[in-house]
Each structure stands twice: as C-alpha cells, then as structure tokens.
C-alpha positions in Angstrom: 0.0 0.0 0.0 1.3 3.2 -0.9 2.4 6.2 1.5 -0.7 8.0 0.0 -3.4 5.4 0.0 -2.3 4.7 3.7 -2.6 7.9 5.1 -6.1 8.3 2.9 -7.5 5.2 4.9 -6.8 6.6 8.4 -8.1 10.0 7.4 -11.3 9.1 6.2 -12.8 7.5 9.7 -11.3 10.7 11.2 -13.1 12.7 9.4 -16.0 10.7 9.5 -16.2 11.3 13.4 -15.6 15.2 13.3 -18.6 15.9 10.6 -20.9 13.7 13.2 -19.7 16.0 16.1 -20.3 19.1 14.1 -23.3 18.2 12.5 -26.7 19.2 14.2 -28.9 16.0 15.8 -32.2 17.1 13.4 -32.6 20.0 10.7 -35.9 22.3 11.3 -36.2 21.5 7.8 -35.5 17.9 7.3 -37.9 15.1 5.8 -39.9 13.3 8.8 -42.0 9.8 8.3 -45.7 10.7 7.0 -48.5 9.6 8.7 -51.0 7.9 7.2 -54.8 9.0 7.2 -57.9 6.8 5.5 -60.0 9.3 3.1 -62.9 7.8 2.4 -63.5 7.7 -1.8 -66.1 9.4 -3.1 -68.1 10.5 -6.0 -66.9 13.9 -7.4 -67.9 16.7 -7.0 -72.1 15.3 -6.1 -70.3 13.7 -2.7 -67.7 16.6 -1.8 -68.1 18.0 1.4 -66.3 20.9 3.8 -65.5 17.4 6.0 -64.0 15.2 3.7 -61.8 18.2 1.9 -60.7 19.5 5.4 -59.6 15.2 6.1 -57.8 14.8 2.2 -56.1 18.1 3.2 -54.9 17.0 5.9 -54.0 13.4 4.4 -51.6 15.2 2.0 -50.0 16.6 4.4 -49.5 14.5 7.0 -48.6 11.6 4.5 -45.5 13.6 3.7 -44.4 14.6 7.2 -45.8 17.8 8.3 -46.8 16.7 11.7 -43.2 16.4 12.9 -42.5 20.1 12.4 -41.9 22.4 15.4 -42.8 26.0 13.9 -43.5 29.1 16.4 -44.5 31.1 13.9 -45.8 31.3 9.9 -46.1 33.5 7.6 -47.7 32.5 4.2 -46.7 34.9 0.9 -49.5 35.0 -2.1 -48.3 36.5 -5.2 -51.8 37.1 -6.5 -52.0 35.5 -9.9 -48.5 34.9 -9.8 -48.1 32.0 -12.8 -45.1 29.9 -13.1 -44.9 32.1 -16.5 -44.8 35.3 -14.1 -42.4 33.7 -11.7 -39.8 32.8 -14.8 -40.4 36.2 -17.0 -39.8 38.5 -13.5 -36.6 36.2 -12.2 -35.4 37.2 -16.0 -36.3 41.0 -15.4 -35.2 41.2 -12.3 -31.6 39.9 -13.1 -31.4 42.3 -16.4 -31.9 45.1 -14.5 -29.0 44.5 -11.9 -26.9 44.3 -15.4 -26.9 40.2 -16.1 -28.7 38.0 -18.6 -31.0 37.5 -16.4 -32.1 33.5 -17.1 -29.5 32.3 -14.4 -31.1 34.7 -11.5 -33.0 34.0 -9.2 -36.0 35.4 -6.9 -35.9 35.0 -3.3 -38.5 32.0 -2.6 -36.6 30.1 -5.5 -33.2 29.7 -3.2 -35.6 27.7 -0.6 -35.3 24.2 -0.4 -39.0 22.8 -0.7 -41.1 22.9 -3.8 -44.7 21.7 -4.9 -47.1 22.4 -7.6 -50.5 23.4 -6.2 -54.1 22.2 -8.1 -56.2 25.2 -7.9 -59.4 24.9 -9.4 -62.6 25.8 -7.5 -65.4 23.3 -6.7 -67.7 24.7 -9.1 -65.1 26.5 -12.2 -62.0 24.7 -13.7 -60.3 28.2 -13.5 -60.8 29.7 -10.5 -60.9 32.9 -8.5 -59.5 34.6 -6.1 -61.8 34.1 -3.2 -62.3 30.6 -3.2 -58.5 29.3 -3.9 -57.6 31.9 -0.9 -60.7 30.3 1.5 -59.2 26.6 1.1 -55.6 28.3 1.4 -57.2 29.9 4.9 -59.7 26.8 5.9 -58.3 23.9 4.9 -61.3 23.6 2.4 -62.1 24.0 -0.9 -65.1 26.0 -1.9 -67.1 28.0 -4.4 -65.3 30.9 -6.8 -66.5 34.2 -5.6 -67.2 33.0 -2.0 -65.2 34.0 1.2 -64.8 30.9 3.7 -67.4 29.2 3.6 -68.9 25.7 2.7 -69.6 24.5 -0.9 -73.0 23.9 -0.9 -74.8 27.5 -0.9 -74.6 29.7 -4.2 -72.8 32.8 -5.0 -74.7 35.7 -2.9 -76.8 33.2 -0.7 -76.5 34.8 2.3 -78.6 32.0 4.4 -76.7 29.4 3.5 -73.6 31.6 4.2 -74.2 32.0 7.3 -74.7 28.4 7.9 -71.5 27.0 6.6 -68.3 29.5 7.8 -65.2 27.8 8.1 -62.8 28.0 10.7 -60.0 30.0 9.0 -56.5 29.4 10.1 -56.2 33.0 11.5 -59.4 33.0 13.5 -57.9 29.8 14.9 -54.8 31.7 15.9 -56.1 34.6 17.2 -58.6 32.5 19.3 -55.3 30.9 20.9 -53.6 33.3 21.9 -51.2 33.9 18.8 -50.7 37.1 17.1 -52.0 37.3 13.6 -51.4 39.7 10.6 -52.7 40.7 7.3 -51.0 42.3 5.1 -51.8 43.5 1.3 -51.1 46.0 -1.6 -55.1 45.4 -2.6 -57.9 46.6 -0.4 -57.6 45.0 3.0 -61.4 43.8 2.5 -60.9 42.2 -1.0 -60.5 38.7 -1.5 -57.5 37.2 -0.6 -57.2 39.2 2.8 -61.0 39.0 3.4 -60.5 35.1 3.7 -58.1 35.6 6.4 -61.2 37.2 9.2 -64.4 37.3 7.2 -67.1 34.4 6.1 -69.2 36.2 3.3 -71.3 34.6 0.5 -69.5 37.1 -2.2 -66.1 38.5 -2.2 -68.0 41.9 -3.1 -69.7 43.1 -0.1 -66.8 44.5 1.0 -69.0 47.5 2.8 -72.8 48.2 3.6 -73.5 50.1 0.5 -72.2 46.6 -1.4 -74.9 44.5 0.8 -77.9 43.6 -0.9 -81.2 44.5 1.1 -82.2 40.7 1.3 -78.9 39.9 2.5 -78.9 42.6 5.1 -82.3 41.0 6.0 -80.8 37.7 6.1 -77.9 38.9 9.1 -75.1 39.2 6.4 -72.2 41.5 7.6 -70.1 43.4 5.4 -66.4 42.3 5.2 -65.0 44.9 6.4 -67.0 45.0 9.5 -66.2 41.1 9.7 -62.3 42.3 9.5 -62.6 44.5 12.6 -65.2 43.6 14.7 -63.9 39.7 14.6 -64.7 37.6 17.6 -61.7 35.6 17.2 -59.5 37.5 20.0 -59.4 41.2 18.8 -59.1 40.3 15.5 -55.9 40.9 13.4 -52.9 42.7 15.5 -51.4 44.1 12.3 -53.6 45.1 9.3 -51.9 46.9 6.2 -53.3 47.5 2.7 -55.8 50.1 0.8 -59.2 50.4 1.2 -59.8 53.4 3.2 -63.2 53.8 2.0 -65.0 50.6 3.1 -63.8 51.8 6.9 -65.4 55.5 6.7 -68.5 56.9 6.5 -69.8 59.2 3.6 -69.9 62.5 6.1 -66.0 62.0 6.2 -63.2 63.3 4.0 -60.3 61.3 3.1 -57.2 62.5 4.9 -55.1 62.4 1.4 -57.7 63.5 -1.5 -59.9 66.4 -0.8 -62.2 65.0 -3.3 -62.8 61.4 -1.7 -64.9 60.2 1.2 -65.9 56.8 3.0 -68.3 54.7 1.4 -70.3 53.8 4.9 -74.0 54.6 5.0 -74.5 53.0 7.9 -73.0 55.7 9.9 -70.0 53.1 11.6 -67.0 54.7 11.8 -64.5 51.3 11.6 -61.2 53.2 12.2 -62.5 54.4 15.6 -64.1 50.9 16.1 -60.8 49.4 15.9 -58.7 51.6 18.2 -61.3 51.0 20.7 -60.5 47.2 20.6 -57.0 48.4 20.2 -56.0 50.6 23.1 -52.5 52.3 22.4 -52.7 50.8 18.9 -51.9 52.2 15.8 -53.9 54.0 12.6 -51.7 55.3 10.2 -52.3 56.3 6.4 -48.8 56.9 4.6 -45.1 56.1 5.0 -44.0 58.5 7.5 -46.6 57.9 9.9 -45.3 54.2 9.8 -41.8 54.7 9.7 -43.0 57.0 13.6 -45.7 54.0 15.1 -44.1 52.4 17.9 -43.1 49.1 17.1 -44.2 47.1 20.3 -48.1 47.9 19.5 -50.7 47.2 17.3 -51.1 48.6 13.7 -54.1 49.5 11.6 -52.8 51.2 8.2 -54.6 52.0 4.9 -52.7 53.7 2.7 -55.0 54.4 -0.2 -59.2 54.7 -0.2 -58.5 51.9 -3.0 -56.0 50.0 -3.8 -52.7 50.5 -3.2 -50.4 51.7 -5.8 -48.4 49.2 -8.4 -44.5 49.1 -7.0 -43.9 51.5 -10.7 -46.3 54.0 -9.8 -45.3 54.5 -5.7 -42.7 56.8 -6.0 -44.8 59.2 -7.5 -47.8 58.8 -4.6 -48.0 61.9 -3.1 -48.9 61.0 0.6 -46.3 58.2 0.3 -46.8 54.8 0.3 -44.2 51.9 1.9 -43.4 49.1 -0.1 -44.5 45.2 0.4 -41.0 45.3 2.0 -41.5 47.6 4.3 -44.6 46.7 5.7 -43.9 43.3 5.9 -41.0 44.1 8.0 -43.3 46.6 10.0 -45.8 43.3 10.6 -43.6 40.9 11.4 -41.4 43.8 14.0 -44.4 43.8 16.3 -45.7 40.5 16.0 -42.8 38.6 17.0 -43.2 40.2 20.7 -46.1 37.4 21.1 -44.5 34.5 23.0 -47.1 32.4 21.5 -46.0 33.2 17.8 -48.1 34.6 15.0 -49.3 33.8 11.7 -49.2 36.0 9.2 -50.4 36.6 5.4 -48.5 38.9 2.9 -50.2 39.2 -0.6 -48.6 41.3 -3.3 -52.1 41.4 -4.6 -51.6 43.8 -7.7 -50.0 41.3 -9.9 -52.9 39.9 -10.6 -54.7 43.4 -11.7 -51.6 44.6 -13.7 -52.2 40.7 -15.8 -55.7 41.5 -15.7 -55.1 45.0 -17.3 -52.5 43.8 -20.1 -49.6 45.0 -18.5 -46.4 43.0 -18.1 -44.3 45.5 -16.9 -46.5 46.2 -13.5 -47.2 42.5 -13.1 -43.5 41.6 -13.4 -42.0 44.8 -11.1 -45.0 43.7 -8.5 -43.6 40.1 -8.5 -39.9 41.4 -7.8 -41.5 43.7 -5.1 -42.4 40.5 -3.7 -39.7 38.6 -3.5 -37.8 41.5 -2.3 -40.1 41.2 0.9 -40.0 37.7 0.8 -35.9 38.3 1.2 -36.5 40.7 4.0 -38.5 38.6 5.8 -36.1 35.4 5.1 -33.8 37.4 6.8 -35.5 39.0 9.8 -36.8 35.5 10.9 -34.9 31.8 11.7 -35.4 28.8 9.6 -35.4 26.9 12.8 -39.0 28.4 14.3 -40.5 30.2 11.1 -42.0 28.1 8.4 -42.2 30.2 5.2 -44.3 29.3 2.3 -44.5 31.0 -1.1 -47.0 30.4 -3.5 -49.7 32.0 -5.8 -53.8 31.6 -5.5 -53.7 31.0 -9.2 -52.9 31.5 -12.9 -52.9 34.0 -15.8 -52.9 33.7 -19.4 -49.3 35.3 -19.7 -47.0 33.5 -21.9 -43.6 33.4 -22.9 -43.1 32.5 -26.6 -40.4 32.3 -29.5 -36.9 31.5 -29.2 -35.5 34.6 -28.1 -31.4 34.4 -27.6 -29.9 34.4 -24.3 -30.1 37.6 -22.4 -32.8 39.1 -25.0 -34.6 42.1 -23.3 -38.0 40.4 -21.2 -40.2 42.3 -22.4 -38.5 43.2 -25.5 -39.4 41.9 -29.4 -37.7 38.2 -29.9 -34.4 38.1 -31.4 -33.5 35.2 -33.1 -35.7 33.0 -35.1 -39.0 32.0 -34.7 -37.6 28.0 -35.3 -34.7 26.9 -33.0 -31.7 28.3 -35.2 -31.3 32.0 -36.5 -29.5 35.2 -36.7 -29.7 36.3 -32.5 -28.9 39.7 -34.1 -32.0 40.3 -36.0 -35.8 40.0 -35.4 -37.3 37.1 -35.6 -40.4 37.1 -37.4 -44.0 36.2 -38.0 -45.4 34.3 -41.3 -46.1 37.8 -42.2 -42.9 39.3 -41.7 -43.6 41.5 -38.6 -41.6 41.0 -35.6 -43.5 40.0 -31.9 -42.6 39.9 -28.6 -41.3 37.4 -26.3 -44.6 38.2 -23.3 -48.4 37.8 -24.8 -51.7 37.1 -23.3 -53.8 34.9 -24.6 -56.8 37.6 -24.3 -57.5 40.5 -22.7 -57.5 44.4 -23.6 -54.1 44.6 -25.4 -56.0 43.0 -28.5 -55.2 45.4 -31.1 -58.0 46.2 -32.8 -60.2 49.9 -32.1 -61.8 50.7 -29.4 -63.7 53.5 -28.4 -61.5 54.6 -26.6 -57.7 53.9 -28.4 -57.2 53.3 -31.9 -56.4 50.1 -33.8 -53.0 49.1 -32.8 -50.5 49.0 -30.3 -52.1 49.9 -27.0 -51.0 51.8 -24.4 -51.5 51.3 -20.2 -54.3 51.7 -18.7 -56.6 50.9 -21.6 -60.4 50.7 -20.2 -62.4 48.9 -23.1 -65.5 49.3 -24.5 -66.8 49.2 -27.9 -63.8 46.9 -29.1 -63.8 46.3 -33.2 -62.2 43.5 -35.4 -58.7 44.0 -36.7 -58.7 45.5 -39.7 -55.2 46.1 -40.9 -53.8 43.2 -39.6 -50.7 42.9 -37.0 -49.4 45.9 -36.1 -45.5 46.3 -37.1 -43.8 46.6 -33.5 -40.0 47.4 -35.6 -40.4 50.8 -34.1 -42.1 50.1 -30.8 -41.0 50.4 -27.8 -42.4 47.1 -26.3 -39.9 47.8 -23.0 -41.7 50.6 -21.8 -43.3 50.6 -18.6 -47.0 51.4 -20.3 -47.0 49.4 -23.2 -49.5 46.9 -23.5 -48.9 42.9 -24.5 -50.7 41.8 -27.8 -53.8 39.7 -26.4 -55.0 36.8 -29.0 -58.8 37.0 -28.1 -60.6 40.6 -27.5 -62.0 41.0 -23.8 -62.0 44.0 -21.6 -60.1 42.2 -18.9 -57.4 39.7 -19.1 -58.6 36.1 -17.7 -57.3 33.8 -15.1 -55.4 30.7 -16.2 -56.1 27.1 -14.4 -52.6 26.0 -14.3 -51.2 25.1 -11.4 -49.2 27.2 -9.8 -45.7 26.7 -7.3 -45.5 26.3 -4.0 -42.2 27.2 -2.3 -40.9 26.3 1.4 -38.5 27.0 4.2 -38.0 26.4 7.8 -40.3 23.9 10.2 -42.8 21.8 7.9 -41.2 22.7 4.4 -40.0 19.5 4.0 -43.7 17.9 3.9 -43.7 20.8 0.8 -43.0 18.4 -2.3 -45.4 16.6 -5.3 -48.8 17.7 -6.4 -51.1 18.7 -4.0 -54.6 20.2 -3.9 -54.9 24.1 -3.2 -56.4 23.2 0.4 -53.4 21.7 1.6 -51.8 24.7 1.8 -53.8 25.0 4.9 -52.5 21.8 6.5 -49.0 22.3 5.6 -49.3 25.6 7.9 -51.5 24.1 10.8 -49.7 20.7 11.2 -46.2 22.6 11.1 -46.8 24.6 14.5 -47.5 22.5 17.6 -49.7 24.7 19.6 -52.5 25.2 17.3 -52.3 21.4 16.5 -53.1 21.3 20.4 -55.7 23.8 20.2 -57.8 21.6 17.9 -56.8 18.2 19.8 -58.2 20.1 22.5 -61.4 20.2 21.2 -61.4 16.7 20.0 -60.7 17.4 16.3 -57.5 15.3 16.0 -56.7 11.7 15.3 -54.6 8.9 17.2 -51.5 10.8 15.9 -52.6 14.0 17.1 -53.5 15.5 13.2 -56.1 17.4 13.1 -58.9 15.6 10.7 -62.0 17.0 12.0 -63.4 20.0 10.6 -63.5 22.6 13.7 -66.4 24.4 15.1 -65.8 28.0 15.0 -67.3 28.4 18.3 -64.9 26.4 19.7 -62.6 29.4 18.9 -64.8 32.4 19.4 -63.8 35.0 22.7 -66.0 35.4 25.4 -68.0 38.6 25.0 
C-alpha cells in the first residue's frame, strides 16, 4: 500500500467522526415519516363536502411529514396571480436590471429548499378565482369561486346558507389561541384574498354596507369589512396593512389624502375608531412617515390608499407616500414577534394579478420582484429553525412566454432570433407575415389590437379601459419601431376581452424552515392549509383540544368556530 493510499484510509474515519460531532442531531427543515390518514373515496364533486376536503387536506400533508415540524411562527406569501410564466419572466427581469442576462437569476423564494405544484381549481369552475383558492388556502377547504370561507354547498350571494357553513380559518384559529396574527396587502384589506383571512361572506363583493344587498342585510349578512374588525376571534388581526380606506369611513367624512374622496359607509359606523377601541394604544396610520413614527411594540391598523394600493412603478410618484410590500412586511412581522405564542401571518402582493388582468407586463412583473424583495426581508428578519415560510400564488394568468429569443434578450423586448430553433440572435425574428412580436403575450385581454372606443387600432398603451372593441382590420401591427420595454405598453392579447382572464394551471409552492419538507409533489390548493397548521405544535393542540384530532394528534376534523370564538 502506498504512503498515500495509507494515510487516505486513516483519514477518512477521522473525518468521519468530526462531521458527526459538528453536524446538528435534526434539521428544522428535514424530511420526517408521513403519517397515514384513511380518506374515504367518493363521488366527485355530487359527494364533496367541507368534512372530507378539510380530512384529504390533511392526508396530503401529513402523508408527507408535516406533523413532525416544530414552527413558532408562519407567515404565508400569495403573489396574486403569480403564474409559473410570471415567476420565470420577472426572475429574468429582475436579473437584467442588476446588469446580467438575467435567465441564471433568481427570486428569493426560489433559493428555498422545498417545492410543490398546487391544483387550484374551485369546486364549481375549472379556472378559479380569487376568493375561493384563498378560502381553502385559509380553511383547509375548498369551496365555491366568488365565496369567502365558507362551505360548498350555498350559491354565490346566498346569504342563508352563508351564514350556515363558515369555516374556521387558520387566522381566526390563531387569534382565538392566543397567537398574534397579521394581514397584510397591496389590494384593499377587505378584497378577496385578505378577506378570507377574518371574514365568512357569500361574495367576495360586499366588501362595505353600500355593497350588501337589502335581502342579505335581512338575512344577518355582515359586510367584510365589518367582519375584518369587529372579529370575535381574540381582537381580531394585530397588524392590518393594505388600501381600502373607504369601506372603513362613513360618507360624512373626508379622506385625509384627497380632498375630493370620502368613506363609502352609509351606515354611519365609523371602523377606524371601532378598531382603536379594541385596540388601546394601537396604531392607525395612512402613509409612509406615519409608519416609519408607530411604535413598534403595538398594534397597527394602516390604509394607505381609499382603493387600492399603488403598483410598485407608480409609488414613487404617490403623493402622501406609500411603503413598499418590503417595508410593511418588515413593519408586521417587527411587532408580531413580541407574542410568545407566535403569530401567523399573510403577505399578498395582490396587484399582480390586476396589472395581468389590465394587459400590462411590466407592472405584473416589477410587483412580482417587489415580492420577493419582501420575501428576502422577511427570510432574513426570521430563523429557519421556528419560522415556516411558504410562497405560493392563489392561481394563474394567461401570460406566456413564446419564441426562441437568444440568451439575455430584453424580457419584455421583441424576440431576437428565429422563430424556429436556429437564426440570426442579431435580427428579429419574425411572424409568417414578416412582422416582428414579442417574447410576453396574453392569450386575451385588452391589449387586443383592434379599435376601441377609446384607443385606436394598434398598439395599446396602459391603462386601456375597453369598450366598444372592433375587429382588426389592418392586420398585426409592425412593433419594428415600438418600444415594447416601456413601462405602459400593453402585450398583444389573441382573443378581445375587456379584462385579461385567469389561467387554471397550477401554480408553485415554495418552502423554508419547520414543515417545508412535507412541501413536495402535487397537491390540492387546500393543503396549503395543513401544511401551515400541522407545522406549528400549539394550534395542532388547540384543535386536539377540542377533540378534532386523530390517534396521531392530526387534526382531521373539521373545527367548530365556536370552539374558537372570545368570550363577550
């Protein structure tokens, strides 16, 4: 045996036995055994009921381990409409505008370790919505499109059968243990994805009185935004940030930023004052500075726009000020964290979706790397070894990427290259009619080029508000001359509508910390749910408290929100 092979043979038990001494006895983040839960089969959809989605939920996830986690705290991130398309065209973006080709980048959530693809479909529409892919995200259970937490069976604006099927949501839960929760949004804090988190309504669009039909009023329906605040689930959310001043003032009072606005209320509530009340030493701030001055160790109430917030392009230019996803996500999580008991919290960059819905890559894609940029801060300001994170979108768009553009090829730029898979990377490629297109495209929506009454045939140009749309009559426009890169031009769209539609792809699921390695395969939307709850002990014992929990101590029972509701 040689000098060298000899001294290899002693080294390698050495340092065998110093990796096993360094090495930590169990990762946060490393696979456990599944437990295994019976589903009964059934007929779909005539036999599908809250109870058996809430026990497959919570099959999927305990099948692949999620029960083992030890998480203090989550914090789920929903990139509204956030496509694997979107995901791919803003990592691209995102690494030309630091100067790079851009394909090799990455966004924050894609650097975690845990991966899934998420099924998002609705019980009654193939392509779903936005309020009933964020109610089985929030309640274990999948439900209706258009509906906020609630059970399958009523209809669309039912407000009887509403109020006889609310699910338990996951921050309800929380709240009614003692944790700290949080909500926080660039969309209205009463539209659909944040309404799931603290309201059960029979439409996502009674978001105030004046939106509340007279028969549901009749009926004991709520509005959503009185749901938000008046919650009995502790004192509701301890942080909640996002737009929507309106739907929290009356009509007799002027919006502190436009002279011209007021609330929307007719019913004479005043919600901001309703929620210091609940909130003593809390909180209610309405731009940037005001925020950047609340203390830290208190509860916060902000709206920063009587709408919507504004798209990550257009915030510089806010008057009042506005913080970005980043900021207030830092803001949330800074005065949640003081709860011994841990929090769970919800961050939605909700104007991708409308900036898709509009035609308008350029806002979609700069909202998506707004996003990840608070997804990074909040990597960051939190351990992987008590803070499950968990990225995903509630569903699809119509976006896609197309051609065979050459490495590094502007994103949003016209496709050089060939429109086969060999060609000049210097030169256009081009259509069958000899016109050059662009990498981005929807497949409908209100960049078809045709007239309208309000643009002309042609390229259009952000924000386009259709009506009176006519056929194309001088064919594709030629984009040689174009500027497809700037921020307001508007994607070519296949098939004329006056809003851009949702895709029913599925979308990803990405995962760090306690419970992210249970995050792998195909699963349905709902699971989303138990991935969250199973990962974080003390809720699991909440529910096991009750009786809702199996042999193994997984919750399998759909809970009674009762169970859950503070003494009054």
């Amino acid at each position: 045996m040689s000098k060298l092979r000899s001294a290899s043979v002693l080294l390698v038990p050495a340092l065998l036995t110093a990796c096993a001494a360094a090495a930590p006895a169990t990762r946060a983040d490393a696979p456990s055994a599944g437990v295994v839960i019976d589903v009964p089969t059934i007929k779909h959809p005539q036999e599908e009921t809250p109870a058996w989605w809430y026990r497959d939920g919570a099959a999927q996830a305990a099948q692949r381990g999620a029960p083992a986690a030890k998480a203090r705290n989550v914090i789920l991130f929903v990139g509204d409409g956030m496509s694997l398309t979107t995901v791919a065209a803003a990592r691209i973006l995102a690494g030309q505008l630091k100067g790079a080709p851009g394909e090799e980048n990455r966004l924050s959530w894609e650097r975690f370790p845990a991966t899934a693809l998420s099924k998002t479909y609705n019980t009654d529409s193939q392509t779903p919505d936005s309020a009933g892919t964020m109610s089985a995200m929030a309640t274990g259970v999948k439900t209706r499109a258009g509906v906020l937490s609630i059970g399958q069976k009523g209809a669309r604006g039912d407000c009887a059968e509403a109020l006889k099927a609310p699910m338990l949501t996951l921050w309800e839960l929380a709240a009614g243990s003692g944790l700290a929760t949080g909500v926080v949004t660039t969309t209205r804090v009463t539209h659909a994805t944040p309404g799931a988190t603290f309201s059960h309504s029979a439409d996502r669009n009674w978001e105030n009185d004046m939106d509340l039909p007279e028969k549901a009023k009749a009926d004991g329906c709520v509005d959503i935004a009185r749901q938000m605040i008046e919650s009995p689930y502790g004192t509701g959310p301890d942080v909640l940030m996002g737009g929507g001043r309106a739907n929290f003032m009356t009509v007799e009072q002027r919006d502190p930023e436009y002279d011209d606005k007021v609330g929307q209320r007719l019913d004479g509530r005043d919600l901001i004052a309703t929620w210091k009340q609940r909130h003593p030493g809390g909180s209610y701030v309405w731009n940037a500075k005001q925020l950047a001055a609340a203390p830290k160790d208190r509860p916060l109430f902000a709206l920063f726009e009587p709408d919507h917030m504004q798209f990550e392009h257009d915030r510089p230019q806010d008057g009042a000020g506005e913080p970005s996803l980043k900021d207030m996500t830092l803001a949330a999580i800074e005065r949640l964290k003081r709860n011994p008991n841990g929090y769970v919290l919800l961050v939605e960059g909700g104007r991708i979706d409308h900036a898709h819905h509009m035609g308008n890559a350029y806002r979609a894609l700069t909202d998506t790397i707004a996003l990840s940029e608070a997804v990074d801060a909040a990597n960051q300001a939190t351990s992987a070894d008590d803070t499950l994170i968990l990225v995903t979108a509630d569903h699809s768009h119509t976006l896609s990427f197309v051609g065979y553009p050459t490495r590094g090829n502007p994103m949003l730029g016209k496709v050089r290259g060939t429109s086969g898979e060999d060609g000049d990377p210097n030169d256009y490629a081009r259509d069958s009619l000899g016109k050059p297109y662009t990498t981005l495209n929807y497949s409908n929506g209100p960049g078809y080029t045709g007239a309208s009454a309000q643009q002309p045939e042609g390229p259009h140009t952000f924000p386009h508000t259709v009506s009176g749309t006519m056929e194309i009559e001088k064919g594709r426009p030629d984009l040689t001359k174009v500027d497809t890169e700037a921020p307001d031009y508007m994607q070519e769209a296949l098939v004329p509508t006056s809003s851009e539609t949702h895709g029913g792809d599925d979308v990803g699921i990405w995962a760090r910390g306690p419970g992210s390695a249970a995050v792998r395969g195909s699963v349905e939307q709902n699971t989303i749910y138990h991935f969250l709850l199973q990962s974080m002990p003390k809720l699991r014992a909440s529910l096991c408290a009750k009786g809702d929990c199996d042999t193994h101590q997984v919750p399998v029972t759909l809970p009674k929100p009762d169970d859950f509701k503070s003494a009054r």
